[in-house]
C-alpha positions in Angstrom: -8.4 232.4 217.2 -8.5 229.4 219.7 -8.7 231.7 223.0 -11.6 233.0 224.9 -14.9 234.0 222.9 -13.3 233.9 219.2 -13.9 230.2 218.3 -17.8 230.6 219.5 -17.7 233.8 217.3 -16.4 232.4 214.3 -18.8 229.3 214.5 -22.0 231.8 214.7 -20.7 233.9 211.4 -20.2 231.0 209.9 -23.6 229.7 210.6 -24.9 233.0 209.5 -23.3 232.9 205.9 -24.4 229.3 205.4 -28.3 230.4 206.3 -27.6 233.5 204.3 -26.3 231.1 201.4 -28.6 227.9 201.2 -32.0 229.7 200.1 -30.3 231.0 197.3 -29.4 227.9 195.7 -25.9 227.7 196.5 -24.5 223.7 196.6 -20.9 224.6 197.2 -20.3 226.7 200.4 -16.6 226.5 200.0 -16.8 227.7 196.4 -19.3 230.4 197.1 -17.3 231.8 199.9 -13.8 231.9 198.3 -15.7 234.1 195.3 -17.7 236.1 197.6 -14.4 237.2 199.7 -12.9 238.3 196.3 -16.0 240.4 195.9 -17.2 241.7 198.8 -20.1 243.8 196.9 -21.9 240.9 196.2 -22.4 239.9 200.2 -23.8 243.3 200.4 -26.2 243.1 197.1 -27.3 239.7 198.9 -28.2 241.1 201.8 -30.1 243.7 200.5 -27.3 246.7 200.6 -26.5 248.4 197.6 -22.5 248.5 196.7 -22.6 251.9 195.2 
């Protein structure tokens, strides 16, 4: 994760979920994150993608 490309990578996802996250209303990134990685469906319903 510290090598090469990876840390630029990681930095531009991560700025891409908090743009993603911040219209909606959400205050705690940290929060909204850990529930969104136990439910992935939810990234995809925000986005626009149905789950099912």
């Amino acid at each position: 994760m510290r090598n090469g490309e990876t840390p630029r990578v990681m930095v531009f996802l991560r700025n891409i979920a908090i743009t993603l996250l911040k219209p909606q209303g959400h205050k705690n990134l940290a929060r909204t994150t850990r529930n969104l990685r136990n439910h992935p469906g939810q990234i995809l319903e925000m986005i626009g993608f149905s789950s099912r």
